[in-house]
C-alpha positions in Angstrom: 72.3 -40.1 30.7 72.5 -37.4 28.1 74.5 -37.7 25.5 75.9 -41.2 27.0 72.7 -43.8 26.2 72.6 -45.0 23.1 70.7 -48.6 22.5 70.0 -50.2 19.2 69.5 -53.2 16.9 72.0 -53.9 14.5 70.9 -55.9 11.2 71.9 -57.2 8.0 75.7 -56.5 9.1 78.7 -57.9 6.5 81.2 -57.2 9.9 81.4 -54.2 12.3 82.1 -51.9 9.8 79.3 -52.7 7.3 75.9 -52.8 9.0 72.5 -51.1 9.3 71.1 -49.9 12.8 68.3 -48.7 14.5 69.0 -47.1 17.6 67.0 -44.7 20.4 68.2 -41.5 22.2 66.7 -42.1 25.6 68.0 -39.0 26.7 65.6 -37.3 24.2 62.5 -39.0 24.6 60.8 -36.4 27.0 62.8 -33.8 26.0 61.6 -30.1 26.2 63.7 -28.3 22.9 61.7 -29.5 19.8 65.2 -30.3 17.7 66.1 -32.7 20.5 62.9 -34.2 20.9 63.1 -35.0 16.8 66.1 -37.0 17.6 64.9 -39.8 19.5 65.1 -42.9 16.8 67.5 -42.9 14.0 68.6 -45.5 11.4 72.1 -45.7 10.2 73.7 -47.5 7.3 77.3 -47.3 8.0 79.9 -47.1 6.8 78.4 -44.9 4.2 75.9 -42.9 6.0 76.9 -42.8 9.5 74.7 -40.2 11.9 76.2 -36.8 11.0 75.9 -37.3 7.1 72.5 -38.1 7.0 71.5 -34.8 9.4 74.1 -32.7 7.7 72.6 -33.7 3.9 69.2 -34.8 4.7 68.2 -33.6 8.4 64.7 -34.9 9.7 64.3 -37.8 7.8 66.3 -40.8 9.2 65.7 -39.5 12.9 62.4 -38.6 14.3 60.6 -38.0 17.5 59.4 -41.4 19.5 55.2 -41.4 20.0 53.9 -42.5 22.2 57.5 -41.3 24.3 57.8 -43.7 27.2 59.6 -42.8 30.1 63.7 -42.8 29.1 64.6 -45.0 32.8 61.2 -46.9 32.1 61.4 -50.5 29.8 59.7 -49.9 26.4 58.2 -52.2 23.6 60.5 -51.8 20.2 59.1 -53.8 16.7 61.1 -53.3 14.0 60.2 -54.2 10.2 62.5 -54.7 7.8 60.7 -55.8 4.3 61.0 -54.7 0.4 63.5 -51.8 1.2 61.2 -50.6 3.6 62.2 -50.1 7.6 59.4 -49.2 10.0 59.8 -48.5 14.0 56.9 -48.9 16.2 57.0 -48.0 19.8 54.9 -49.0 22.8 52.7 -51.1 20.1 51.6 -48.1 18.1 49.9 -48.6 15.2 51.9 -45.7 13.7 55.6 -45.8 13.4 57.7 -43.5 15.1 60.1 -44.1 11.8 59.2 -44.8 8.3 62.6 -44.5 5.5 64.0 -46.4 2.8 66.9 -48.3 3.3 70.4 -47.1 2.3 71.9 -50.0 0.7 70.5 -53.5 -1.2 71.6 -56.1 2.1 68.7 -58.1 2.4 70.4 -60.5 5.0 73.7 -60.5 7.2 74.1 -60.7 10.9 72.4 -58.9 13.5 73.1 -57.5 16.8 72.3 -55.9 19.5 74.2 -51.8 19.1 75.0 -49.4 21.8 77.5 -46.6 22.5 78.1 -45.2 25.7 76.1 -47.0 28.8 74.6 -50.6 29.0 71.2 -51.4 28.0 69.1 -54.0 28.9 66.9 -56.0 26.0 64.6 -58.6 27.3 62.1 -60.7 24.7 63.9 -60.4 22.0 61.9 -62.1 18.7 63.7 -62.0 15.2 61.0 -63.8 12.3 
């Protein structure tokens, strides 16, 4: 549902405030308009960058396009890695993540969760190493 579906992983969280995020844009994964289309798969790092500071100050580079898109009512394969600073997203078992950045803060550990706004998502196989 555009603008409604909004399904993530929440890690290295200190509470709900304080926690970093990877989440997808379904809504956007086939989408036509190129500047949607680029914002498919974002990581947060809230409180301090939340989604609207990092496109207003650095647009493009902590959301990007999904490849290989899968169909946004369709089940899809997620790995993230988390290591030395470093946070990677990999789609459909691509070699090549749909996401490469730094991350925004030192956390190297905390709680994690599953993150979504809007409608219910379903996650199924869920492996944490």
């Amino acid at each position: 549902v555009f603008q409604k579906s909004f399904i993530g992983i929440a890690f290295h969280g200190v509470d709900t405030i304080t926690y970093d995020a990877i989440y997808f844009r379904p809504f956007n994964f086939l989408a036509a308009d190129p500047v949607r289309k680029i914002h498919a798969v974002q990581y947060i790092s809230e409180p301090d960058f939340p989604w609207h500071r990092l496109r207003e100050e650095q647009n493009g580079k902590y959301e990007k396009e999904v490849y290989p898109a899968p169909s946004p009512n369709d089940w899809f394969h997620v790995r993230i890695e988390v290591r030395d600073g470093q946070v990677g997203v990999y789609v459909s078992d691509s070699l090549t993540p749909s996401l490469s950045v730094h991350k925004l803060n030192v956390r190297k550990d905390g709680m994690i969760g599953i993150w979504n706004t809007g409608l219910n998502g379903d996650f199924a196989n869920l492996v944490i190493r």
